[in-house]
gemmi code that builds the backbone of each chain (N, CA, C; Angstrom):
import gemmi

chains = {
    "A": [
        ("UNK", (1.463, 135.403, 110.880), (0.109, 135.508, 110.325), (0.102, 134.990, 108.878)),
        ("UNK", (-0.847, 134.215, 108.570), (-0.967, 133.698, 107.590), (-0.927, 134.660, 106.328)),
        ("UNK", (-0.296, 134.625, 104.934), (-0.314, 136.110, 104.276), (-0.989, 135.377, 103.031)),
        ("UNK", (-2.121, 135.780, 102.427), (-2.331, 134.792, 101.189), (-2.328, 135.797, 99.985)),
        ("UNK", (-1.345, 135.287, 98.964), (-1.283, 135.902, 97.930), (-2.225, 136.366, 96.536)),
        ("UNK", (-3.396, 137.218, 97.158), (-4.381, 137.314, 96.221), (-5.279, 138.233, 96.873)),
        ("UNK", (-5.723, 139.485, 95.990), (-6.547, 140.279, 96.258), (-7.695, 140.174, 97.321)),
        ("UNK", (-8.320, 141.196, 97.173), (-9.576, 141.368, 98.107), (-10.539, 140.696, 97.801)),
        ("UNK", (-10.790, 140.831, 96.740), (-11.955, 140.600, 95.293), (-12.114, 139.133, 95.151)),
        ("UNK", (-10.775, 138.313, 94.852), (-10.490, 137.657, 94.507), (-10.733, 136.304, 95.810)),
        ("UNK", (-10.043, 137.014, 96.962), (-10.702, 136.557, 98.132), (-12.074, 136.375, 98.397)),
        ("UNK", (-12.957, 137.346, 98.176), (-14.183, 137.112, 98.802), (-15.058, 136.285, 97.627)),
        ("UNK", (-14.433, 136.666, 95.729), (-15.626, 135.700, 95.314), (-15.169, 134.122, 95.493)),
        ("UNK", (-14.132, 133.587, 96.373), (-13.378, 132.499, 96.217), (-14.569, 132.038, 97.489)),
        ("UNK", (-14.528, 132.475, 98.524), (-14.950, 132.189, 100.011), (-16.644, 132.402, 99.388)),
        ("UNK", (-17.139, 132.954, 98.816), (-18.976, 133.014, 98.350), (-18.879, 131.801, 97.591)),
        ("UNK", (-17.725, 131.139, 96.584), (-17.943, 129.888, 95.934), (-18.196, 128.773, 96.572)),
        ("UNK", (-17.356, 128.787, 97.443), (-17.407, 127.732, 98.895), (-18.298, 127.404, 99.026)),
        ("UNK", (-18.601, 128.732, 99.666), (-19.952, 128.844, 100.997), (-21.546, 128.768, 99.348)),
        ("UNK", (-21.632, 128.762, 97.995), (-22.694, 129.077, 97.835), (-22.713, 126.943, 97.241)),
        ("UNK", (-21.532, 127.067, 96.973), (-21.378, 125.328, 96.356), (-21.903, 124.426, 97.912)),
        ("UNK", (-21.622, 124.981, 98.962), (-22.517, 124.150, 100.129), (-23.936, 124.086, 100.251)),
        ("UNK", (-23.905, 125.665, 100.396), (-25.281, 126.032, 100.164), (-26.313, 125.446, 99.140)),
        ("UNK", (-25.734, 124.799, 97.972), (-26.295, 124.001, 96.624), (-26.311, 123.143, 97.121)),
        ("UNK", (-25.151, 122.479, 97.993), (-25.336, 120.816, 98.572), (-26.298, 120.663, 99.318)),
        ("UNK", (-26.049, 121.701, 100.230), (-27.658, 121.568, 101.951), (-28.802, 121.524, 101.289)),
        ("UNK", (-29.126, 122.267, 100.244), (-30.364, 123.036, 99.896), (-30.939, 121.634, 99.049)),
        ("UNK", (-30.005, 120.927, 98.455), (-30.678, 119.954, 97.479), (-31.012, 118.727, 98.837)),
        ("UNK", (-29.808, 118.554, 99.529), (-30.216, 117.154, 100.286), (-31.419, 117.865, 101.451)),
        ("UNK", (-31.745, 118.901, 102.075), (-32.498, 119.348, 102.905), (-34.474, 118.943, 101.900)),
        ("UNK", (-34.060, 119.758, 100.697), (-35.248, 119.372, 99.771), (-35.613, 117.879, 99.583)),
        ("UNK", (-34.584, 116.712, 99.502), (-34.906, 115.050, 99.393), (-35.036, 115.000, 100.544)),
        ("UNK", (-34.757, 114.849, 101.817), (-35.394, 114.838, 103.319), (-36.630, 115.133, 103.560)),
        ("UNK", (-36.703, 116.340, 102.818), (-38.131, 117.459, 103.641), (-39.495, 116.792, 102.731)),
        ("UNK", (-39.057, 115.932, 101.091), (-39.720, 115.752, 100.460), (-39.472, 113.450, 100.222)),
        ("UNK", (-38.943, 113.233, 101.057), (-39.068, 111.907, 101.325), (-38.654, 111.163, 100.409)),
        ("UNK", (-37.706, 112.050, 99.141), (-37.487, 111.218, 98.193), (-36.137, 110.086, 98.240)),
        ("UNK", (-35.585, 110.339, 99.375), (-34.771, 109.270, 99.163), (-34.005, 107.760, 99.095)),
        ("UNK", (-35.452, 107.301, 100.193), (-35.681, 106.143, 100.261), (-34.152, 105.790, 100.748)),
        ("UNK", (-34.081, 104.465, 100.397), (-32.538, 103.667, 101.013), (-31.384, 104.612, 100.511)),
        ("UNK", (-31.023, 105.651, 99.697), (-30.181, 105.871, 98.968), (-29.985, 107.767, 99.510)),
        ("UNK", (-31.315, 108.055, 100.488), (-31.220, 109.549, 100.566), (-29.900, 110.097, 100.854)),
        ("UNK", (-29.417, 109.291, 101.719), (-27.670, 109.679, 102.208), (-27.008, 109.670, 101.194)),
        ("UNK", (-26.785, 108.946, 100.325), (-25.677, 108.995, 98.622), (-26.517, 110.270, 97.480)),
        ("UNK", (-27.587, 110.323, 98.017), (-28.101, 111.577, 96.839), (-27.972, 110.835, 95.220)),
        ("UNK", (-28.231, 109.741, 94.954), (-27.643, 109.643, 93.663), (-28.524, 109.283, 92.475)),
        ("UNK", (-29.954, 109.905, 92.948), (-30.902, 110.055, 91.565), (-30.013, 110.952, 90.587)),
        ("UNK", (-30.578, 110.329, 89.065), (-29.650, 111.285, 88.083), (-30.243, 112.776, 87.959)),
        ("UNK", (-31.820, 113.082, 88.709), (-32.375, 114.159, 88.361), (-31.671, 115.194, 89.267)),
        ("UNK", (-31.217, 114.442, 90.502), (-30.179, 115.181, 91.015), (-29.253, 115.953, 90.427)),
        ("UNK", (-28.372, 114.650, 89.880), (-27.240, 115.484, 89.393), (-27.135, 116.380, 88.599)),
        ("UNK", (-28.651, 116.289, 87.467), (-28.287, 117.191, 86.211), (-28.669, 118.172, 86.587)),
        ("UNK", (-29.734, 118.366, 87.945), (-30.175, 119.752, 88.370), (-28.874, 120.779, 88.612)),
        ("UNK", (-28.048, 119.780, 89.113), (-26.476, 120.893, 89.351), (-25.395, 121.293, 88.423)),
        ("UNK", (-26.033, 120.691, 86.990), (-25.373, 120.663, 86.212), (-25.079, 122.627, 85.702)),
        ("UNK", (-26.314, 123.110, 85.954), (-26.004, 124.599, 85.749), (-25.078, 125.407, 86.751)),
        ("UNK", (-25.848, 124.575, 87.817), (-25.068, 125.545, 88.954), (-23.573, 125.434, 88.969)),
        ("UNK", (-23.213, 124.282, 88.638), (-22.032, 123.743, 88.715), (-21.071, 124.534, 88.009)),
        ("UNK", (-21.823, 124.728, 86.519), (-20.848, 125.804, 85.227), (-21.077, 127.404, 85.934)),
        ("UNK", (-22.095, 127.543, 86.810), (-21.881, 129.187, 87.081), (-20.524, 129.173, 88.413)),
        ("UNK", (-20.186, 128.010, 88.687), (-19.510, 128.759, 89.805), (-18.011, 128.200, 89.810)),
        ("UNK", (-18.275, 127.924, 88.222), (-17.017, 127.574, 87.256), (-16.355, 128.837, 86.722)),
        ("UNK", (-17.670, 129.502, 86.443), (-17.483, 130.752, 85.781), (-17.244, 131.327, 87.125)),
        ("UNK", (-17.579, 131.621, 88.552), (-17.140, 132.839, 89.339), (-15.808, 132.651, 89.483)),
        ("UNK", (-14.760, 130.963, 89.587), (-13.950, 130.604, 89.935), (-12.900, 131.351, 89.297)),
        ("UNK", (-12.880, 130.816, 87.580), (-12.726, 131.956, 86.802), (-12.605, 133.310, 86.709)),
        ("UNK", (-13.733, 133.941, 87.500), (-13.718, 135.128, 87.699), (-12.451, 135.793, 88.707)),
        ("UNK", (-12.402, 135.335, 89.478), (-11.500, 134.947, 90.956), (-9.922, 134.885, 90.349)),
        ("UNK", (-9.947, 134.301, 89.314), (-8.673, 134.565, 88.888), (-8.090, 135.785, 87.974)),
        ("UNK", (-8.877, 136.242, 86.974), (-9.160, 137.167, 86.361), (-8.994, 138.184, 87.354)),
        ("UNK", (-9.934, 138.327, 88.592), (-9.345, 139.830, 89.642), (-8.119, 139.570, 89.908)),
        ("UNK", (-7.533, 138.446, 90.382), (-6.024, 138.413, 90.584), (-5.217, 138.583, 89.903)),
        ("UNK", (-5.245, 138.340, 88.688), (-4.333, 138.859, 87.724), (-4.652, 140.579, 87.164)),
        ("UNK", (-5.560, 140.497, 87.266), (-5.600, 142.529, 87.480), (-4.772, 142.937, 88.397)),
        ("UNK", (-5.105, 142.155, 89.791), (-4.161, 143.273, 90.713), (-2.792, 143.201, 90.764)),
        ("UNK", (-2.384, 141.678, 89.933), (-0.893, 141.472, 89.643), (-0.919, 142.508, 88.221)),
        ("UNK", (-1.757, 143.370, 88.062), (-1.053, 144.279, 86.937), (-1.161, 143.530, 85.567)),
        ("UNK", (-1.322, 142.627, 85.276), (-1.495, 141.835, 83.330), (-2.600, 142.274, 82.967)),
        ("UNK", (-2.008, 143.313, 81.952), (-2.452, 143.964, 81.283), (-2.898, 143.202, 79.538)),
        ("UNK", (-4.003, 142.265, 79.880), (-4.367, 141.820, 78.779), (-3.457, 140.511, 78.354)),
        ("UNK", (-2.787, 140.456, 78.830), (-2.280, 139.054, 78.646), (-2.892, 137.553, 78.476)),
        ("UNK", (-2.075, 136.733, 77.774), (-2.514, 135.160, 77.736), (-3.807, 134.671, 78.664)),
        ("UNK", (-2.816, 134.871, 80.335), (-3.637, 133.954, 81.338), (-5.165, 135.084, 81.316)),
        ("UNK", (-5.087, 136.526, 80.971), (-6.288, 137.272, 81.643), (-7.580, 136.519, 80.683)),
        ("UNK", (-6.982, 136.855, 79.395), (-7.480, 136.037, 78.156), (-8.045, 134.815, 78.089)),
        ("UNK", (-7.677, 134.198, 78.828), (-8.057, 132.517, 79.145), (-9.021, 132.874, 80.238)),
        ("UNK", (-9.209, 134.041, 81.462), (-10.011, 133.470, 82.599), (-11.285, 134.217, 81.691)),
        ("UNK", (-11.321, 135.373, 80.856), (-12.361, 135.980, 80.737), (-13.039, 134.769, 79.386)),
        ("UNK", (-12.553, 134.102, 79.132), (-12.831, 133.164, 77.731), (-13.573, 132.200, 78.982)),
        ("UNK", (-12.810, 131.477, 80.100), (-13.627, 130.165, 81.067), (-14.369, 131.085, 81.589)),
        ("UNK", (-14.396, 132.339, 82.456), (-15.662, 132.850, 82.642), (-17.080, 133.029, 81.837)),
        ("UNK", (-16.968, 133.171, 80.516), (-17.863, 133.602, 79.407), (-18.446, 132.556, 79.390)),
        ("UNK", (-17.409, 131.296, 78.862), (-17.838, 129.897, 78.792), (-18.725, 129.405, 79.883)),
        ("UNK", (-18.069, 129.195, 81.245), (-19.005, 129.290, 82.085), (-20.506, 129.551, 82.036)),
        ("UNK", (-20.473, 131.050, 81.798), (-21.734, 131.263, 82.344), (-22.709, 130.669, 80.892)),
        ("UNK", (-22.030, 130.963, 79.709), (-22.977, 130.223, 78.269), (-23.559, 128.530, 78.965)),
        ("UNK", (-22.253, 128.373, 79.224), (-22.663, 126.563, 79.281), (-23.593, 126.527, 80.536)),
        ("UNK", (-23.186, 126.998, 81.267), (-24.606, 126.876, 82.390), (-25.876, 127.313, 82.157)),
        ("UNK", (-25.890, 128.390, 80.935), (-27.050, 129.129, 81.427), (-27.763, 128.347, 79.981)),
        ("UNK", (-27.246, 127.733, 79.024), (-27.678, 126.643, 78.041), (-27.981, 125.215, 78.382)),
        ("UNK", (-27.403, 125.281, 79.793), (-27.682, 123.849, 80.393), (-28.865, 123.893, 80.959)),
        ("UNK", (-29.058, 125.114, 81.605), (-30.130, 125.503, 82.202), (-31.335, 125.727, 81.493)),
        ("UNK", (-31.507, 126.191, 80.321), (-32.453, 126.619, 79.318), (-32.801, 125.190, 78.771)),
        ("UNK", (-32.058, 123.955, 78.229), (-31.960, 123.315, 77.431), (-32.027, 121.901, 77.889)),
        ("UNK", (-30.582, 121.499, 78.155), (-30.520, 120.131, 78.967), (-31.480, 119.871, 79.595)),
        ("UNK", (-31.222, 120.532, 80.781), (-31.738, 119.920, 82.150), (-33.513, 120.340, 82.651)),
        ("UNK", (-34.269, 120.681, 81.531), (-35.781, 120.425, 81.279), (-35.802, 119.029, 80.429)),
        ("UNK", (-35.156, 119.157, 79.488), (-35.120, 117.876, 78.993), (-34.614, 116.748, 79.220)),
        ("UNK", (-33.963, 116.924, 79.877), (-33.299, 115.496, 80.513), (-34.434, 115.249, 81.498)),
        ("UNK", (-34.645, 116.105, 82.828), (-35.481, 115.731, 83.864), (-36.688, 115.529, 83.693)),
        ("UNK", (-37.362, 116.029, 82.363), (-38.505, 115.012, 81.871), (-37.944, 114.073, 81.639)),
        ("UNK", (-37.543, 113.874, 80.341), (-37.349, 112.327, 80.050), (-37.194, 111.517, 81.211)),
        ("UNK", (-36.260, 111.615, 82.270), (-35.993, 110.772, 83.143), (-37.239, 110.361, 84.390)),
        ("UNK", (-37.770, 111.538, 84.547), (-38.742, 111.274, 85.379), (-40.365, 110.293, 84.554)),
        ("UNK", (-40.172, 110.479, 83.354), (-40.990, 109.878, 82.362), (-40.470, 108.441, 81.967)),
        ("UNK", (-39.174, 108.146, 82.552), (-38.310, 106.369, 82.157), (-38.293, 106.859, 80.933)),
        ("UNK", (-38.147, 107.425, 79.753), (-37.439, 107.980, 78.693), (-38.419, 106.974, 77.445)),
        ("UNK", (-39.723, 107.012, 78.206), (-40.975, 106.580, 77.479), (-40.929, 107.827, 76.658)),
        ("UNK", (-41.229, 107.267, 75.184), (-41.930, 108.760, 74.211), (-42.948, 109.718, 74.270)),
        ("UNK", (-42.246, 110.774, 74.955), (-42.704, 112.345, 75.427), (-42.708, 112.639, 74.042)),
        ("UNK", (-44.449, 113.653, 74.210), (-44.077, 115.118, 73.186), (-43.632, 116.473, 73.596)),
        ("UNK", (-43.566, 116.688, 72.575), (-42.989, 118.113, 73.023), (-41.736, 118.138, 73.105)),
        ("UNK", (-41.280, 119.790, 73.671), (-39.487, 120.306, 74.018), (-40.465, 120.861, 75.205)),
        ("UNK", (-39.370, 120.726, 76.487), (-39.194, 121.339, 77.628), (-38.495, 121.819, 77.324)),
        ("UNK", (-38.297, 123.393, 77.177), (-36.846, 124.441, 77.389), (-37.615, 125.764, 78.656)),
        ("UNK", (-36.800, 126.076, 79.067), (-36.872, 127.265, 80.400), (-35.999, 128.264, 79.484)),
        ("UNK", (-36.598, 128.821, 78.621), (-36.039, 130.528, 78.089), (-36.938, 131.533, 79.205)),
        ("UNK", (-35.803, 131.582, 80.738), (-36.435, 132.617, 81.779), (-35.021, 133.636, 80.718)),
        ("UNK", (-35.500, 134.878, 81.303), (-34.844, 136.490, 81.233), (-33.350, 136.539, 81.533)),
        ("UNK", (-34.024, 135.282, 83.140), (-32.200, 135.126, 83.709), (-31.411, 134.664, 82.968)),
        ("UNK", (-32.247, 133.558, 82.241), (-30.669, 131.997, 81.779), (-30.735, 133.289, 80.072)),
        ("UNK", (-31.402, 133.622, 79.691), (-30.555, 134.290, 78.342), (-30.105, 135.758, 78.214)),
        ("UNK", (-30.182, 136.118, 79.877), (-29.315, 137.430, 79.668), (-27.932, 136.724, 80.433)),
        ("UNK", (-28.023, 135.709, 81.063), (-26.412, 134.958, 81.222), (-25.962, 134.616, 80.136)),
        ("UNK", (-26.537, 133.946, 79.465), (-25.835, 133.564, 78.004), (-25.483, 134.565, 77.136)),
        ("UNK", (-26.537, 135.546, 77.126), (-25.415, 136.658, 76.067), (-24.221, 137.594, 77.333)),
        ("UNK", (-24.576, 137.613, 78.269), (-23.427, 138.187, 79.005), (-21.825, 137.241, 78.626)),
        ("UNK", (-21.967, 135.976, 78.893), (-21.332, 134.804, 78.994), (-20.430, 134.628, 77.429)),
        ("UNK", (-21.525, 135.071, 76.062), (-21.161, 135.106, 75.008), (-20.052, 136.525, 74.623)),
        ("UNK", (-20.887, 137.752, 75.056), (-20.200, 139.366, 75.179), (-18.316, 138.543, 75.778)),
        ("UNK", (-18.813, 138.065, 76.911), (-17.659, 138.167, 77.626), (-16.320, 137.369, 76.329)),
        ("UNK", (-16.895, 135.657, 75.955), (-16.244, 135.011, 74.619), (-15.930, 135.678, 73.817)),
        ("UNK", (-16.614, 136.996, 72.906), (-15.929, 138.047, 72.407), (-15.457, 139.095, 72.517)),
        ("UNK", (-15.749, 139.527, 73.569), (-14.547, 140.906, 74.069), (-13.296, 139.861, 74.080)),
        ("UNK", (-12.676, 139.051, 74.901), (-11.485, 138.420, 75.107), (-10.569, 138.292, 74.235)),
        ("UNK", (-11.842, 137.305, 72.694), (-11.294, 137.602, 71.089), (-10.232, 138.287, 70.823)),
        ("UNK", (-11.597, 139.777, 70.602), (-11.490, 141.281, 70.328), (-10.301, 141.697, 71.073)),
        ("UNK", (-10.046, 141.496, 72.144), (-8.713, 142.213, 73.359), (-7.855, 141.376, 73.012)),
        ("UNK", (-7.747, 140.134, 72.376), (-6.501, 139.793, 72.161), (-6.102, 140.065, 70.568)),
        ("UNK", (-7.237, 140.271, 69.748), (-6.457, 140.979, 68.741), (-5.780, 141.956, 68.613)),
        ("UNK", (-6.602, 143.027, 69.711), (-6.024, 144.610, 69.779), (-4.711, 144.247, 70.349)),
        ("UNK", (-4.529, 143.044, 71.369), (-3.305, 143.200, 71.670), (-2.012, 142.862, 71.108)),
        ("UNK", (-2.272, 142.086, 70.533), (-1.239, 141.114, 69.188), (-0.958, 142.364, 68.145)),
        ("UNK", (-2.075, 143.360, 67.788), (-1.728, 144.601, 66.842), (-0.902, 145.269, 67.438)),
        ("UNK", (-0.984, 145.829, 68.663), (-0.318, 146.708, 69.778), (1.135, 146.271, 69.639)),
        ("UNK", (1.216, 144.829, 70.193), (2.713, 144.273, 70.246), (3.265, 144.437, 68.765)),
        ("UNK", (2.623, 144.430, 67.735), (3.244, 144.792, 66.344), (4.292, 145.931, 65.826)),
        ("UNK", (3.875, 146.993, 67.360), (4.090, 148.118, 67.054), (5.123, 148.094, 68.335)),
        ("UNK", (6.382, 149.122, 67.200), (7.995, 148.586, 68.545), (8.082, 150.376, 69.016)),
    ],
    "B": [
        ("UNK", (4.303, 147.628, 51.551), (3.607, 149.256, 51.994), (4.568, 150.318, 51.822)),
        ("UNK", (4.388, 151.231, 51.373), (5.467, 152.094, 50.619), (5.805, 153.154, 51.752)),
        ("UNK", (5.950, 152.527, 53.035), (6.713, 153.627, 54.267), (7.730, 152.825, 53.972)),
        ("UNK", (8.944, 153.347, 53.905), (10.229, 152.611, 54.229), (10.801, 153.038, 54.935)),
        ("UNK", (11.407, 151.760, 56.090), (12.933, 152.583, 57.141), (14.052, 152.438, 56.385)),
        ("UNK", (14.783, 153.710, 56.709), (15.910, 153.770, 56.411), (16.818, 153.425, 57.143)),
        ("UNK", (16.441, 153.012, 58.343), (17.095, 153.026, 59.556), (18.689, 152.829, 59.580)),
        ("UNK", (18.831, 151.740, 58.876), (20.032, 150.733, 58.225), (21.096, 152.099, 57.743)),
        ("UNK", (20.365, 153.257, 56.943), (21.356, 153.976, 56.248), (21.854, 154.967, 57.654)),
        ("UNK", (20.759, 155.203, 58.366), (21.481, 155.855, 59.682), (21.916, 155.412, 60.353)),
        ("UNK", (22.329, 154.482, 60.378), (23.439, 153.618, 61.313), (24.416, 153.651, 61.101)),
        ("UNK", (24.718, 153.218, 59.677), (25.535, 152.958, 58.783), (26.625, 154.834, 58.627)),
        ("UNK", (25.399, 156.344, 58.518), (26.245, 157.625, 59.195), (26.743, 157.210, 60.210)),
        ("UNK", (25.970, 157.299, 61.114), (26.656, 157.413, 62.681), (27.547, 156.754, 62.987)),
        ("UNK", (28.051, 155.587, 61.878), (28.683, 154.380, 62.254), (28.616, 154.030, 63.824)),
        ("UNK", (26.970, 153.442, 64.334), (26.865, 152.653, 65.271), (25.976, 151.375, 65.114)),
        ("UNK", (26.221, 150.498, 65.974), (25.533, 149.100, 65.960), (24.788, 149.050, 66.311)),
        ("UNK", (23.515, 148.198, 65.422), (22.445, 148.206, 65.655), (21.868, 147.940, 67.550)),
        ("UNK", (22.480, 147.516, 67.678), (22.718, 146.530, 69.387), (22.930, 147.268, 70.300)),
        ("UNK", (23.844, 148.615, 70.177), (24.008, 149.614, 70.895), (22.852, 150.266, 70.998)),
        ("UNK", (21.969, 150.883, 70.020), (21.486, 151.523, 69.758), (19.810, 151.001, 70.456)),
        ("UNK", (19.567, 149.368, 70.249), (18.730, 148.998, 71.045), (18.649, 149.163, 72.446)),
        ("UNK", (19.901, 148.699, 72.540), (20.213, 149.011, 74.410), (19.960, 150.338, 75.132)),
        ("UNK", (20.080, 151.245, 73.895), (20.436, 152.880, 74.109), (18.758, 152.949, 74.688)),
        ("UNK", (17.782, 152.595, 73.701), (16.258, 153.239, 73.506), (15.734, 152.029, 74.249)),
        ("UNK", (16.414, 151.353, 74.854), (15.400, 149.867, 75.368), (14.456, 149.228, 74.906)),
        ("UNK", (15.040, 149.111, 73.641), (14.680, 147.782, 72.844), (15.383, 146.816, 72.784)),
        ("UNK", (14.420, 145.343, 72.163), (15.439, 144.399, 72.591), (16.109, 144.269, 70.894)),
        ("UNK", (16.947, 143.797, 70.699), (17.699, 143.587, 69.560), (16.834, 142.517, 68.354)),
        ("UNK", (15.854, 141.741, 68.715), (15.095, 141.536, 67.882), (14.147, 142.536, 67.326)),
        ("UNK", (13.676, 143.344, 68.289), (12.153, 144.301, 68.071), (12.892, 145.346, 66.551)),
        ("UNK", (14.010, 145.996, 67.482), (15.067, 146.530, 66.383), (15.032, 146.151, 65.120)),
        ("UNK", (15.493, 144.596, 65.081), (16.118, 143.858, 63.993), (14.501, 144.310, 62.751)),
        ("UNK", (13.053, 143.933, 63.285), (11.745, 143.866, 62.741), (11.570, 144.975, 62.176)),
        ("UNK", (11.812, 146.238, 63.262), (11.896, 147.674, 62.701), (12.547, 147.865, 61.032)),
        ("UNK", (14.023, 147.535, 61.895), (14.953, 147.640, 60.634), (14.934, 146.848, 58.698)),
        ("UNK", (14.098, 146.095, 59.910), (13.912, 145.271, 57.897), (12.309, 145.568, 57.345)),
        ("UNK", (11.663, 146.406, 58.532), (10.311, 146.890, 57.767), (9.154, 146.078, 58.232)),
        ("UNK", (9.420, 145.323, 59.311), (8.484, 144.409, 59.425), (7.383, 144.212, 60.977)),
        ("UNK", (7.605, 145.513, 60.828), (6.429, 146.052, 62.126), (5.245, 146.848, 61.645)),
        ("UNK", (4.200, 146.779, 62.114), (3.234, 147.904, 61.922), (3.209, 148.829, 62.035)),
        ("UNK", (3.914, 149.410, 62.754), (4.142, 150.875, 63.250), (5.310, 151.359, 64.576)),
        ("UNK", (5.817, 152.699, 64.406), (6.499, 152.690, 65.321), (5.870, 153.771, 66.049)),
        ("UNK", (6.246, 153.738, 67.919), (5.610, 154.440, 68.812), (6.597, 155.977, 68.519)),
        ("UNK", (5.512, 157.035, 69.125), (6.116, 158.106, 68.974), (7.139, 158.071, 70.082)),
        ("UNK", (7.366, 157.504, 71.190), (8.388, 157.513, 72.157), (9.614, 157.019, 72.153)),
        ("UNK", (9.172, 155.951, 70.652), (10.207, 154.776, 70.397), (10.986, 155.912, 68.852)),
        ("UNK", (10.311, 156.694, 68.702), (10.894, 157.609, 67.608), (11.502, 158.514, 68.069)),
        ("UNK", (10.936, 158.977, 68.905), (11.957, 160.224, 70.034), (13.473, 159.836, 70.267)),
        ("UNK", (13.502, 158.356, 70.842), (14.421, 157.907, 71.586), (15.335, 157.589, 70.574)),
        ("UNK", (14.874, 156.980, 69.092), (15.605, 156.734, 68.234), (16.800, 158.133, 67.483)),
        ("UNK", (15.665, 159.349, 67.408), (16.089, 160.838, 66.825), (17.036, 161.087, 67.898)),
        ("UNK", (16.863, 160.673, 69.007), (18.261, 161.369, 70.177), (19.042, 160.708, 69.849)),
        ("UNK", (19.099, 159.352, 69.820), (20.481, 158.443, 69.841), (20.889, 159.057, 68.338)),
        ("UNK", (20.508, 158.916, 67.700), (21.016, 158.846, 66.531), (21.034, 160.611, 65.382)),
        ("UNK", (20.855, 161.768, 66.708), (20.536, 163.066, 66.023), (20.247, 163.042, 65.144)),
        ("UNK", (18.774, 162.733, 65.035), (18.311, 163.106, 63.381), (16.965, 163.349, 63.699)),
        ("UNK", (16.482, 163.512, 62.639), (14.651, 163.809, 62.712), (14.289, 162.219, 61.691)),
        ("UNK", (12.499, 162.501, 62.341), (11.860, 161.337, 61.683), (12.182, 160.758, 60.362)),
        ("UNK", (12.098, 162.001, 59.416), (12.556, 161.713, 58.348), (13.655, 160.894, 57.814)),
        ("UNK", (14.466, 160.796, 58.582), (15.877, 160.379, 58.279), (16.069, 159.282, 58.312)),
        ("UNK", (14.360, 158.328, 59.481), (14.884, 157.117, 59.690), (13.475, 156.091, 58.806)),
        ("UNK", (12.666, 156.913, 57.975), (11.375, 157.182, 57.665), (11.293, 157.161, 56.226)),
        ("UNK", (10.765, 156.851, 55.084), (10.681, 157.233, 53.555), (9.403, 157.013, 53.051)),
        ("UNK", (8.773, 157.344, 51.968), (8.055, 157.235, 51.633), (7.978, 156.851, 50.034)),
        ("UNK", (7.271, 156.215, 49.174), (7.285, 155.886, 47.832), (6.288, 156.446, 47.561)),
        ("UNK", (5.374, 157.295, 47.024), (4.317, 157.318, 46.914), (3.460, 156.212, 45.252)),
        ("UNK", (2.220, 156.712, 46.126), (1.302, 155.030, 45.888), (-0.382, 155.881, 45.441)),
        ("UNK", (-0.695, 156.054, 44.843), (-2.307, 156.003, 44.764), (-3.058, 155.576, 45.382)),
        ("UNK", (-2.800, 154.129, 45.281), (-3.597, 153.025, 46.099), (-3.621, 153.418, 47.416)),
        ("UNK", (-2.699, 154.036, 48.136), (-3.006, 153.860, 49.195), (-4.043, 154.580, 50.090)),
        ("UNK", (-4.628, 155.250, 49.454), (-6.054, 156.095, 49.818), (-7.122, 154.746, 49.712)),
        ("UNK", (-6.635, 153.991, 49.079), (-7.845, 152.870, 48.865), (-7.896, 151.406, 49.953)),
        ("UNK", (-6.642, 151.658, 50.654), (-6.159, 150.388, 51.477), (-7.125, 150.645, 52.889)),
        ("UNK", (-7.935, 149.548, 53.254), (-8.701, 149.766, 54.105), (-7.608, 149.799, 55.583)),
        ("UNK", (-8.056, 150.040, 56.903), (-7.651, 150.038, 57.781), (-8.224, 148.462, 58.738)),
        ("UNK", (-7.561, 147.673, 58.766), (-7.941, 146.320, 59.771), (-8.336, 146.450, 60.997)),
    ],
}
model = gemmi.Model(1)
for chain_id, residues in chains.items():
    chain = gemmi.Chain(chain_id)
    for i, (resn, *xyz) in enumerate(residues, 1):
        res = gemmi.Residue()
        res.name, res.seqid = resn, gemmi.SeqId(i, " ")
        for name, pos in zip(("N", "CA", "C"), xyz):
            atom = gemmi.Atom()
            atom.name, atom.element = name, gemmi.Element(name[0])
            atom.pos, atom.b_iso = gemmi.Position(*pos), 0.0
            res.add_atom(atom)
        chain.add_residue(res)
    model.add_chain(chain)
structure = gemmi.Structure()
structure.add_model(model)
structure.setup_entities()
């Protein structure tokens, strides 16, 4: 029987990344089908409004990936160590950069682009509840990690 | 900082090596070495226990103090 070396946790947010990164693929090419936008090219998907739309999703499930490792090294017991330090820093990151991509970029890009990058007024930004309670979660997370690796570097000071 | 180890002078009674004495309390012979020249932040109360057995003595012995004024004024990091 196959034995794979990694938690429960760690297992299932690995197998929801999969299955939700498909789910992002179906859902976008099902939407250019259902909405006729793809003309000769619908099969390659390769409008840029495409891509930058995934540009958030892409950093959140950067950040669960992240996450996924972070439970595994809990259940291997590292107690604050280097690697835990690094997943909770790419998790944080993660979710900031997505949820700033989301707020920021990718209103502004997908005007401009859908506009041929003719001179628009205005800022498009999306400040929803969601994308800036991810970003300060995402940020919390960038400084607890800090914070836990100072306490831990003090700790090791002490013989 | 005006705690000083003495550690060095209780070794130096017992006439034992520093190296033994790590091995004894399971430390490694560097952590020791940091202790011994003053250059740790603090030592654990378990790591003081283990030290007072090997070496029959109390805290004091491996422990000093200078006193300082200032040091009511030294913030905590």
């Amino acid at each position: 029987m196959l034995k794979l070396n990694m938690p429960t946790t760690a297992l299932v947010t690995r197998t929801a990344i999969v299955l939700l990164g498909l789910a992002l693929f179906f859902e976008q090419a099902g939407a250019r089908q259902l909405l006729h936008l793809g003309g000769v090219n619908s099969g390659m998907m390769l409008t840029p409004t495409h891509w930058i739309s995934l540009v958030a999703p892409a950093f959140y499930l950067w950040a669960m990936w992240a996450a996924s490792s972070v439970f595994t090294r809990l259940d291997q017991g590292d107690a604050f160590g280097p690697a835990l330090v690094k997943g909770l820093r790419a998790m944080g990151g993660g979710l900031m950069l997505g949820a700033w991509a989301a707020i920021i970029f990718q209103p502004i890009m997908i005007h401009l682009i859908t506009n041929n990058f003719r001179a628009v007024q205005g800022v498009r930004l999306n400040f929803t509840i969601e994308n800036l309670t991810l970003a300060l979660v995402g940020l919390a997370l960038v400084l607890l990690a800090r914070h836990g690796q100072k306490l831990k570097s003090k700790l090791e000071s002490f013989v | 900082m005006p705690v000083r180890v003495t550690l060095d002078v209780m070794l130096a009674r017992r006439k034992m090596r520093a190296r033994d004495v790590a091995e004894k309390i399971g430390l490694s012979e560097t952590q020791l070495s940091l202790l011994r020249t003053g250059k740790v932040r603090g030592v654990r109360f378990d790591t003081m226990s283990k030290l007072c057995l090997v070496l029959d003595c109390a805290p004091g012995d491996i422990l000093d103090y200078d006193r300082d004024e200032l040091d009511l004024k030294v913030k905590d990091d």
